[in-house]
C-alpha positions as MATLAB code, in Angstrom:
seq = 'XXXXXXXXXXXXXXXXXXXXXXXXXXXXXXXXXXXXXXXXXXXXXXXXXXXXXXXXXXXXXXXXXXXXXXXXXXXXXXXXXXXXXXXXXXXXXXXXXXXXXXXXXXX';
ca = [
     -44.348  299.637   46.947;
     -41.250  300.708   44.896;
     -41.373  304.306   43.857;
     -41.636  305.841   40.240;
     -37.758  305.788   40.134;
     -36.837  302.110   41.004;
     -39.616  301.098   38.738;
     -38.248  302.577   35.425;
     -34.687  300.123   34.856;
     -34.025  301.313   31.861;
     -33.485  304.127   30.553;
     -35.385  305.333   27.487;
     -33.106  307.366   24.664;
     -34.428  311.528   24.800;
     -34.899  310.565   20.367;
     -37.685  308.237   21.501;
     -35.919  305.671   19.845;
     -35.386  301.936   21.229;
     -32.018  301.255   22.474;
     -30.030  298.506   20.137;
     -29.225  295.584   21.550;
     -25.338  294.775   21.615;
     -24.087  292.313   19.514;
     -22.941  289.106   20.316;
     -19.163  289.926   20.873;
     -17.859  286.429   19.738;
     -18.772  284.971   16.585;
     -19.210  281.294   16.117;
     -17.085  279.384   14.256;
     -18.126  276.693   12.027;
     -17.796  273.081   12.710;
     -14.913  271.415   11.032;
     -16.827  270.692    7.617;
     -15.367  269.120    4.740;
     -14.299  271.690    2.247;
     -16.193  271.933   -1.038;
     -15.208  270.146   -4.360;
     -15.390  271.259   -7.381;
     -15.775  270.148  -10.742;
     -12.090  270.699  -11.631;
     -11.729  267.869   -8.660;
     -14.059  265.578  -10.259;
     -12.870  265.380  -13.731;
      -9.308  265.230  -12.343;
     -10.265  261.667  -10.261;
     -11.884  260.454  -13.054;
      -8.984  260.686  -15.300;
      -6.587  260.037  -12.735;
      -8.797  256.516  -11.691;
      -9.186  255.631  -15.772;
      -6.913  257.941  -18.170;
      -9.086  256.020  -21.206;
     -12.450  257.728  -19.637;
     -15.101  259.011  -22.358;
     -16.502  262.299  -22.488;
     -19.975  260.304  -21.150;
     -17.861  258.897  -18.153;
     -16.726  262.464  -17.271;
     -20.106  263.498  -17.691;
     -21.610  260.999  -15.618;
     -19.072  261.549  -12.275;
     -19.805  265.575  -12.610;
     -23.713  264.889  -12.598;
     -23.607  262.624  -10.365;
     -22.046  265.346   -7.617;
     -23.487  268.555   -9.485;
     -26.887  267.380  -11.029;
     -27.727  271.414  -11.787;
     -24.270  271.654  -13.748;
     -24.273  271.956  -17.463;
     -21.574  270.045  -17.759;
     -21.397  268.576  -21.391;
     -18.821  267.408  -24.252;
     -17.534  270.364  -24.974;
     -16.201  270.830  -21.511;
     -15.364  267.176  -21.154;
     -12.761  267.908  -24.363;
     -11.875  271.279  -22.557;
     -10.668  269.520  -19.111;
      -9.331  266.349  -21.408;
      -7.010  269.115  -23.522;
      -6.160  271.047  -20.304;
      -4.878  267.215  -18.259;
      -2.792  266.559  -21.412;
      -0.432  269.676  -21.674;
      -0.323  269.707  -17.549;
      -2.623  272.267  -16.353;
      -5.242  270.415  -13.952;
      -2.161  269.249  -11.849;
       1.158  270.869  -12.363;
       1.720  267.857  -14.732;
       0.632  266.106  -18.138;
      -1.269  263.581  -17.501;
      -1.205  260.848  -20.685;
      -4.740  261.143  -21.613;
      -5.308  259.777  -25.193;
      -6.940  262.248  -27.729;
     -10.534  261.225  -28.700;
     -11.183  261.653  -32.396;
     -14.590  263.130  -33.537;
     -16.177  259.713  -34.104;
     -15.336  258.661  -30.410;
     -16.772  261.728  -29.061;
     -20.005  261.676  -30.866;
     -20.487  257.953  -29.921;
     -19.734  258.505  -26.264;
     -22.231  261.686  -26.009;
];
């Protein structure tokens, strides 16, 4: 029979709180994961693939990736203004302005 010493291993803190367990000293790392894409991403394939893409084409490929967005016309014009003087990419894209009647058809 072990005596009153060998049978208390630990030993309890004189606050008579629990002793915290040590962390793990290694965190681990995350699997090689494809990074995320965005809707800038999107919009810039879709013009890239067809430069003559309506605002409901645009609208479509962002949905279709980001169902919760509220992706609409208004920034379907936004990301069509911002391809055309250069600023998705670095450099103007040739992205044909859509009057007001082409917009309103293709919403």
């Amino acid at each position: 029979m072990k005596s009153k010493k060998e049978q208390k291993t630990t030993k309890q803190p004189k606050n008579g709180k629990k002793p915290i367990a040590a962390a793990p000293a290694v965190k681990t790392q995350k699997t090689d994961a494809e990074p995320k894409r965005t809707i800038k991403q999107v919009v810039i394939e879709t013009i890239a693939a067809n430069s003559v893409a309506t605002n409901a084409q645009m609208i479509a490929a962002v949905k279709a990736e980001f169902p919760k967005s509220a992706f609409d016309g208004r920034h379907a014009a936004w990301y069509r203004s911002q391809a055309r003087k250069g600023f998705l990419t670095g450099t103007p894209i040739t992205v044909p302005a859509m009057g007001s009647k082409q917009s309103k058809t293709a919403n």
